[in-house]
N, C-alpha and C positions, 0 to 999 in steps of 0.2 A: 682907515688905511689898511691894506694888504699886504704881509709881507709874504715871502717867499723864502726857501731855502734851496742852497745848491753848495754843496761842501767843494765843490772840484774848482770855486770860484778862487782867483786870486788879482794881484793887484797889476798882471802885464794879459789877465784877461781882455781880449777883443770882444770876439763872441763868441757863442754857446747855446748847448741846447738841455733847455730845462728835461727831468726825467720824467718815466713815464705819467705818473700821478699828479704829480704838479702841471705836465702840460695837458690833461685830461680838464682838471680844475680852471687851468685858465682858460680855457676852449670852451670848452662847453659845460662847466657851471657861471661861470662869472663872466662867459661869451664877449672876451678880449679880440680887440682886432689889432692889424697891422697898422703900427705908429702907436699903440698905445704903452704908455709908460709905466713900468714894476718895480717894488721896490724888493729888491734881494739881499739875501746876508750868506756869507757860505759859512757861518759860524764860530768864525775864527775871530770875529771881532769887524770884519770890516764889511760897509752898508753902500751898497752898489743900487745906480739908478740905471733899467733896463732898458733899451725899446723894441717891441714886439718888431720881429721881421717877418715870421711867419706863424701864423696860431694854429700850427698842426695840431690834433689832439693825442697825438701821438711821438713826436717829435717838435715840440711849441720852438726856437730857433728866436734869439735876440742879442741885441750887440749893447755892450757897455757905454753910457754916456756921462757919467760920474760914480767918483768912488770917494766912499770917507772914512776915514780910521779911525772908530770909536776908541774913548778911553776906559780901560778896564774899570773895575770898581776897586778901591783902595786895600779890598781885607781878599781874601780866599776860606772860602766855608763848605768844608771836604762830609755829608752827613755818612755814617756808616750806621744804616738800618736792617732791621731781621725783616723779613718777609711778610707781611701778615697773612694771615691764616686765608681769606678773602683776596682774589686779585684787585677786585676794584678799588677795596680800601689803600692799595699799595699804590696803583697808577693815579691815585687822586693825590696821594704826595706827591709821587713825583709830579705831578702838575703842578701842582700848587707851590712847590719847594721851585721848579724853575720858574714861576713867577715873579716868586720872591726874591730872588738870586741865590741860589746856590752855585757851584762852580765845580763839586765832584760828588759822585754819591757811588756806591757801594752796600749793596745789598750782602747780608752777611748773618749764617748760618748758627745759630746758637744752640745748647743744650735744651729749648723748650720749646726750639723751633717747631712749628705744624707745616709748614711750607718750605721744601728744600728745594723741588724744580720751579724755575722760573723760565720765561715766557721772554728772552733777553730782548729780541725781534720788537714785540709787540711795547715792549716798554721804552726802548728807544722811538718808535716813532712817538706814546705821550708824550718824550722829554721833546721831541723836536715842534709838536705840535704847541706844546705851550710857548716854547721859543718863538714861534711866530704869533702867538694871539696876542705874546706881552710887548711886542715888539724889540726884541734882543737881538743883539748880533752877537752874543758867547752862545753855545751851544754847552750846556752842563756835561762832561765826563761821565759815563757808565763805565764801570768798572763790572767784570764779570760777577758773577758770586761767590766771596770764598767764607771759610769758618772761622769760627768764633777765635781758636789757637793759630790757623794760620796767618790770620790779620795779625795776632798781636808778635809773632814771629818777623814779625816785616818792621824795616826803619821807618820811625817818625818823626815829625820833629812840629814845631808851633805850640799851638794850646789844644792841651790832651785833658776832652771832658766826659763823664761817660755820666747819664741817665740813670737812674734807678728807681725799686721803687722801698729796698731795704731800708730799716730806721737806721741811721748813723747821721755823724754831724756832716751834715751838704749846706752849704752857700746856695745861695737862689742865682740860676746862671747869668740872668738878667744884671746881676751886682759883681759879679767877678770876672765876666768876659770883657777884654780888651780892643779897642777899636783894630784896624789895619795890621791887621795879624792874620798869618794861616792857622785856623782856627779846625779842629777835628771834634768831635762830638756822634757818640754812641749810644744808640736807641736800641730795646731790646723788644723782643717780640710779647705777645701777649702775656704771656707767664712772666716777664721778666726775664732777665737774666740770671743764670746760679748762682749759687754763695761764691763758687769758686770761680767763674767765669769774674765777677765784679771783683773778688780777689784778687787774679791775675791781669785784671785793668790797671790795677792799683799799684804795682808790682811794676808795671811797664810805665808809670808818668802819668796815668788817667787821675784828674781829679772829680769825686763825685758833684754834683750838682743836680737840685730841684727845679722843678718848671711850676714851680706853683703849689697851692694846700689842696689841690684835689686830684686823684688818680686819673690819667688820661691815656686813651688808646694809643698803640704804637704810633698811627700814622699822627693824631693829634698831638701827640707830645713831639713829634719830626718837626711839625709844622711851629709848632712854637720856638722850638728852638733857633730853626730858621726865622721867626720874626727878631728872636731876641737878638741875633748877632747882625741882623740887618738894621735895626733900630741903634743901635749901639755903633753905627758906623754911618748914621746920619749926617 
């Protein structure tokens, strides 16, 4: 199955016309004709069945013939990660993380950061691209990039967990996250996060927590943690 996106979509849509790239794809990669049926999400949660009226490759043009309002998932899983040093190490989280379900992410600037400009464009279409390979209709939240003080400057509220890789007493997150909860969790870039950066998590409601007995890469410890709060909400 193929999904598609089109965010302009809603539920008193008739018809529309897919954007450029998408009707390039259906045109002339995957050489869709007139009457042929698509499945669309505009990423809002709800999964729209299409039919081609015209397979311009430039202007692709179809009308709505069923719509279905998925149901969200139970918990919300907000990741706020530092950048990796490596682009692709970054966009393979975010893949992978909207796989998995995530629901907001937040790239965020640390004291040991190596990577401060990001590429916001380029990373949105990853998140949109895994969106359709896993077949979703939520569309994960990018949040711009901001630092390390001015995240924690900002109201929170749910389960506040932050990653480390300091010795002190951590619970393994696997054991202390709670199912259908908005759930926030903080990954720090390769160096870790500072003495005082993990101090002033701690200060703000962050409890620490482990991902396990052995050191893992920024984006592999993201990914874990995303499975942990997905498995935990089975």
């Amino acid at each position: 199955m193929q999904l598609f996106y089109h965010p302009e979509l809603d539920n008193k849509t008739d018809q529309f016309i897919f954007p450029t790239d998408e009707s390039r794809h259906i045109s002339k990669v995957l050489r869709k004709k007139t009457g042929d049926i698509l499945q669309v999400t505009n990423g809002k949660g709800i999964w729209f069945e299409a039919e081609i009226l015209s397979p311009n490759h430039k202007k692709c043009s179809a009308k709505i013939i069923s719509q279905t309002q998925i149901i969200p998932k139970p918990y919300q899983l907000h990741m706020v990660v530092a950048p990796t040093k490596l682009n692709d190490r970054f966009e393979w989280f975010l893949e992978k993380a909207t796989e998995i379900g995530v629901h907001q992410i937040t790239p965020i600037i640390c004291d040991h950061s190596e990577r401060k400009v990001l590429k916001m464009d380029r990373m949105e279409k990853v998140i949109q691209s895994a969106m359709k390979q896993s077949l979703q209709s939520y569309l994960p939240q990018l949040n711009p990039a901001i630092s390390f003080r001015e995240y924690m400057a900002l109201s929170k509220s749910g389960e506040l967990y932050i990653a480390h890789c300091e010795e002190n007493n951590k619970q393994e997150l696997s054991h202390c996250a709670a199912a259908k909860k908005y759930t926030t969790i903080l990954i720090g870039p390769e160096g870790d996060f500072s003495t005082e950066e993990i101090k002033m998590a701690m200060e703000n409601g962050f409890q620490a927590v482990a991902l396990g007995n052995t050191r893992l890469r920024t984006e592999t410890a993201a990914i874990v943690a995303c499975t942990s709060i997905a498995l935990v909400n089975l």
